[in-house]
DRENDO-1510 file (C-alpha; in Angstrom, 1 decimal, always signed):
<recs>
REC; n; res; u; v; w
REC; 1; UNK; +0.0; +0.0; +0.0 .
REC; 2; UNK; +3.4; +2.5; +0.6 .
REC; 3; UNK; +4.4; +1.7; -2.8 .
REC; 4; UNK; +0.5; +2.6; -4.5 .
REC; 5; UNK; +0.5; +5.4; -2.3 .
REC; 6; UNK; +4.1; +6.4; -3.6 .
REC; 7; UNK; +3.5; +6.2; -7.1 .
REC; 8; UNK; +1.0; +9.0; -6.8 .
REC; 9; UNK; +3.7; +11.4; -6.0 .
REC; 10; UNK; +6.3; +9.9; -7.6 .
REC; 11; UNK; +7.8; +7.9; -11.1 .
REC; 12; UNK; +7.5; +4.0; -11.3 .
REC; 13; UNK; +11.4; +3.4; -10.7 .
REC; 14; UNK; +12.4; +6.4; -9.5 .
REC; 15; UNK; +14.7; +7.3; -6.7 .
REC; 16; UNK; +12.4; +9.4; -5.1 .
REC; 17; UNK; +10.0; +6.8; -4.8 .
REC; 18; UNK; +12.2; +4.5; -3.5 .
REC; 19; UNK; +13.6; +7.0; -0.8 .
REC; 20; UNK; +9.8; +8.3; +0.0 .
REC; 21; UNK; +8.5; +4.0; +1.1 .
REC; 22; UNK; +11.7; +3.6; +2.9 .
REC; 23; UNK; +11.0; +6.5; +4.9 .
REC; 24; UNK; +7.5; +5.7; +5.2 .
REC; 25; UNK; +8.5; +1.7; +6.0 .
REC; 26; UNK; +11.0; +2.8; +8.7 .
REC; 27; UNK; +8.0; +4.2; +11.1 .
REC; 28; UNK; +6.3; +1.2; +10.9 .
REC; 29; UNK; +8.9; -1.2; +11.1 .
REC; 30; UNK; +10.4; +1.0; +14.2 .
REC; 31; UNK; +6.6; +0.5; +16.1 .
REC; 32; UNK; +5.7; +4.1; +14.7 .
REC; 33; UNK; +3.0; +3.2; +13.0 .
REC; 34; UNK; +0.3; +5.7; +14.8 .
REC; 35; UNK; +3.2; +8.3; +14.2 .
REC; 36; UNK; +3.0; +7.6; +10.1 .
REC; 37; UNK; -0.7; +7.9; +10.4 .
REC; 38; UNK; -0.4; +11.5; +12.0 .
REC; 39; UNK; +2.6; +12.3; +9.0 .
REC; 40; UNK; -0.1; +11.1; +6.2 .
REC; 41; UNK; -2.8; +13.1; +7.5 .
REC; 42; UNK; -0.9; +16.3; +7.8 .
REC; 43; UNK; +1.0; +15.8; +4.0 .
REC; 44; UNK; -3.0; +15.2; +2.8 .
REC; 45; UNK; -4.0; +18.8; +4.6 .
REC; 46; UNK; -0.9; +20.0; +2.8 .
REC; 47; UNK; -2.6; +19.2; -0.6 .
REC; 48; UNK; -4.6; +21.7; -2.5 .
REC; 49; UNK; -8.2; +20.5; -2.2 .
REC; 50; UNK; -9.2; +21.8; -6.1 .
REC; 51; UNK; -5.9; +21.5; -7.9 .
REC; 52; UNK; -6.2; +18.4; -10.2 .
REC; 53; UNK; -3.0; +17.7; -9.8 .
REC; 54; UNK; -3.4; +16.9; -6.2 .
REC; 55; UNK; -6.7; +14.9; -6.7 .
REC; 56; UNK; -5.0; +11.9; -7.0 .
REC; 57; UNK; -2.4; +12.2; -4.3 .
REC; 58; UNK; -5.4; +13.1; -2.3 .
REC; 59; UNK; -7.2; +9.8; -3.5 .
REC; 60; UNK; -3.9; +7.6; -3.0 .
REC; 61; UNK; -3.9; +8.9; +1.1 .
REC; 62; UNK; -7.2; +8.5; +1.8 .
REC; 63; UNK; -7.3; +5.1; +1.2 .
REC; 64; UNK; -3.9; +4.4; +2.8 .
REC; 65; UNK; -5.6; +6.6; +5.9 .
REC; 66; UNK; -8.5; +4.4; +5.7 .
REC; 67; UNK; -6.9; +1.5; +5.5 .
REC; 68; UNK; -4.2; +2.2; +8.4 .
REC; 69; UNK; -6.8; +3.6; +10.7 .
REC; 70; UNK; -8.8; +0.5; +10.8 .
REC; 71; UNK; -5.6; -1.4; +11.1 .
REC; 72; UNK; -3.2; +0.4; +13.7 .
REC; 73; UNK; -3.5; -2.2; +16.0 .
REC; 74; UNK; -2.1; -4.6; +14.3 .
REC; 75; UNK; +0.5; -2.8; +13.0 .
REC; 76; UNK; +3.0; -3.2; +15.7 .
REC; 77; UNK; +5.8; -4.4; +13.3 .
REC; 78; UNK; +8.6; -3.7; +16.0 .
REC; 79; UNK; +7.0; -6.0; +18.4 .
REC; 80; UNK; +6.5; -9.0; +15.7 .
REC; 81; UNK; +10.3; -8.3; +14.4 .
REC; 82; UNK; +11.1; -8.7; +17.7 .
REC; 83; UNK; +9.3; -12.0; +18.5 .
REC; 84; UNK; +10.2; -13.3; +14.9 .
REC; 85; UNK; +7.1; -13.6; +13.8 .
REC; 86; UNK; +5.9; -12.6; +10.1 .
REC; 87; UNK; +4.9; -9.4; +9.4 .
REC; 88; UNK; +3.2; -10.5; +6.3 .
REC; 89; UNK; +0.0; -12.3; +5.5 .
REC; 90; UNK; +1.5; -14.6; +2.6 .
REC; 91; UNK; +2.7; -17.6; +4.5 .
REC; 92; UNK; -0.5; -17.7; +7.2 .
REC; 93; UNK; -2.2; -17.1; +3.4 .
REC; 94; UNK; -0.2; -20.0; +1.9 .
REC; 95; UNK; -0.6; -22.5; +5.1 .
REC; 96; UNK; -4.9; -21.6; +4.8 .
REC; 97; UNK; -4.9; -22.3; +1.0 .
REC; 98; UNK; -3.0; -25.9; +1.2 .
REC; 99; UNK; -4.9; -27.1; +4.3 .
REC; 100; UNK; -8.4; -25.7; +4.0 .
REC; 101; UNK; -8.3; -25.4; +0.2 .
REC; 102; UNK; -6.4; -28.7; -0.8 .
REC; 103; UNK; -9.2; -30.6; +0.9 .
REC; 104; UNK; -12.3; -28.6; +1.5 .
REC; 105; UNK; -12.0; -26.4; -2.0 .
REC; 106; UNK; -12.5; -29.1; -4.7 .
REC; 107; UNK; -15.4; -29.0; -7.7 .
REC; 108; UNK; -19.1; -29.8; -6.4 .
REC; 109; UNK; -18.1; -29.5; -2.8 .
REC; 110; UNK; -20.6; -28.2; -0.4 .
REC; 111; UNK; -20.2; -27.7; +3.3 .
REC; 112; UNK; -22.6; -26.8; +6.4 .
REC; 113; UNK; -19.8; -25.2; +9.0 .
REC; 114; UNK; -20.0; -27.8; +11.3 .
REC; 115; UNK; -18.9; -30.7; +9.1 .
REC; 116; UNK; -16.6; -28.3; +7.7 .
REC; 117; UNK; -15.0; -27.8; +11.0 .
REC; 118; UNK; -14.6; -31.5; +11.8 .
REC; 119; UNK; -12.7; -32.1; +8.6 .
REC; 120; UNK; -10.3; -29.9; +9.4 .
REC; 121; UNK; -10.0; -31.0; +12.5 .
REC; 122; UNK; -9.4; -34.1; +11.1 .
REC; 123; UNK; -6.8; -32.7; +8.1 .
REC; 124; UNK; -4.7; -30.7; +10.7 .
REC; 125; UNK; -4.4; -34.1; +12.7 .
REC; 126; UNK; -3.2; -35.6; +9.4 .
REC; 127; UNK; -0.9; -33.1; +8.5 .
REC; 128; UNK; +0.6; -32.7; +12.0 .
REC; 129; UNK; +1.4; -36.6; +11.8 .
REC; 130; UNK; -0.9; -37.2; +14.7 .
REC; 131; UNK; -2.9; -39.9; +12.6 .
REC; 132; UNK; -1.8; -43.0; +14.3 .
REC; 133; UNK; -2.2; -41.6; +18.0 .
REC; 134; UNK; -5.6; -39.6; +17.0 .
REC; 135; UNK; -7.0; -42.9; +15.8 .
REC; 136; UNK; -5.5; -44.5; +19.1 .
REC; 137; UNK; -7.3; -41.9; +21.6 .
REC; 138; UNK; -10.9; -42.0; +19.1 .
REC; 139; UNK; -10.9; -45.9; +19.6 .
REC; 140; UNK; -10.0; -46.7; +23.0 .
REC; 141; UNK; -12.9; -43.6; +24.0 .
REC; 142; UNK; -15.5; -45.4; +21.7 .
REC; 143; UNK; -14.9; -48.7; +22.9 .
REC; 144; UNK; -15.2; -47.5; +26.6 .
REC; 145; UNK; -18.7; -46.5; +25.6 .
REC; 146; UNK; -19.4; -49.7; +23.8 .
REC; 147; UNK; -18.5; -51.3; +27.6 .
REC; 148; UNK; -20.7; -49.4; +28.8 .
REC; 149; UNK; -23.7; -49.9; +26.4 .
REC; 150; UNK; -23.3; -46.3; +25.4 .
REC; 151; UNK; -24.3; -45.0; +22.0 .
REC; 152; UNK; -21.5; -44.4; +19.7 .
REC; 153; UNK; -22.1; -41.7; +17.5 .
REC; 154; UNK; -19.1; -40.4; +14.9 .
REC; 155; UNK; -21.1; -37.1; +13.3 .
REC; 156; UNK; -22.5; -34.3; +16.1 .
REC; 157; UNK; -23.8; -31.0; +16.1 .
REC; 158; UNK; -22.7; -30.6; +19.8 .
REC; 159; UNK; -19.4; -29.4; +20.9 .
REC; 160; UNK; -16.8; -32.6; +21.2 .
REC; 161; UNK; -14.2; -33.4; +22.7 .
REC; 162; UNK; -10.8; -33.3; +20.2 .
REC; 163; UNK; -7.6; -35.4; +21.1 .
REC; 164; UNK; -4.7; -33.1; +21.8 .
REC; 165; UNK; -1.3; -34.5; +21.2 .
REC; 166; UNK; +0.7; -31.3; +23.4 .
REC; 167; UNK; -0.9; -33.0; +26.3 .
REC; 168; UNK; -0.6; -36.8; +25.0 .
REC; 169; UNK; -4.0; -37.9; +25.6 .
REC; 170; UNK; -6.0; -35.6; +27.4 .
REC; 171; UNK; -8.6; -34.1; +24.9 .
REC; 172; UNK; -10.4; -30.7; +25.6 .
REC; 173; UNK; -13.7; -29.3; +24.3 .
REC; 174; UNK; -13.9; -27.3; +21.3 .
REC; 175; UNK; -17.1; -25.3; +20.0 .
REC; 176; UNK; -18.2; -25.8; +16.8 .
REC; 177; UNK; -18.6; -21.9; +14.9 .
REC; 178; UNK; -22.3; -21.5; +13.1 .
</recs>
């Protein structure tokens, strides 16, 4: 959005561009993010309101305003340098597309949210390589209730109860989103 921005003051390619995001980049990668938000406000007051050379420059702020101000929360890029985590969206992106898309996104598929929910319960199991050990917790629980003359259901539209491998076998209750 810096570089859209950018290129309504300045040349695709040019220097000035260049030197005009990195400027803009450094407040938010140095936790100033509320502090570019007050700079972008005050260079869009600067602008001539009827000159239609500024009409554009005026367009390209008010959507990075807009989009910044409903953001600034989330834009504490110090913090998430700091803790190593990603301050982009392309690899949470990426992970979404090959687990939810890969098996919930193919032609003809149709899915109420709750079945939707348990399959991907199920995929992340399968991908995590927790297979073996879900199938191990599933079965010994549902022949526990066969003992004890208990119905054994494998499809709900109640909460259930989801094996968790970081505690080896104790599972804990999940809600299923409508």
């Amino acid at each position: 959005r810096l570089w859209k921005t950018g290129r309504a003051f300045y040349a695709e390619g040019s220097k000035e561009l260049e030197k005009w995001v990195e400027e803009k980049r450094t407040f938010l990668y140095k936790g100033r993010a509320s502090e570019l938000l007050s700079e972008l406000k005050e260079l869009k007051k600067s602008l001539s309101k009827r000159a239609k050379r500024d009409q554009g420059k005026r367009e390209a702020l008010s959507k990075l305003i807009k989009y910044m101000g409903k953001r600034l929360d989330m834009m504490d890029y110090k913090k998430l340098i700091d803790e190593d985590l990603p301050i982009a969206t392309g690899a949470v992106e990426g992970a979404a597309r090959y687990v939810v898309g890969e098996r919930m996104d193919c032609s003809g598929m149709r899915w109420i949210p709750e079945r939707a929910e348990a399959l991907l319960h199920l995929r992340c199991i399968e991908l995590n390589g927790n297979w073996d050990q879900f199938f191990e917790w599933g079965y010994k629980r549902w022949i526990e209730k066969l003992r004890q003359r208990e119905k054994v259901l494998i499809r709900t539209n109640e909460p259930i109860d989801l094996f968790d491998n970081s505690t080896s076998s104790v599972p804990h209750e999940v809600s299923i989103a409508a």
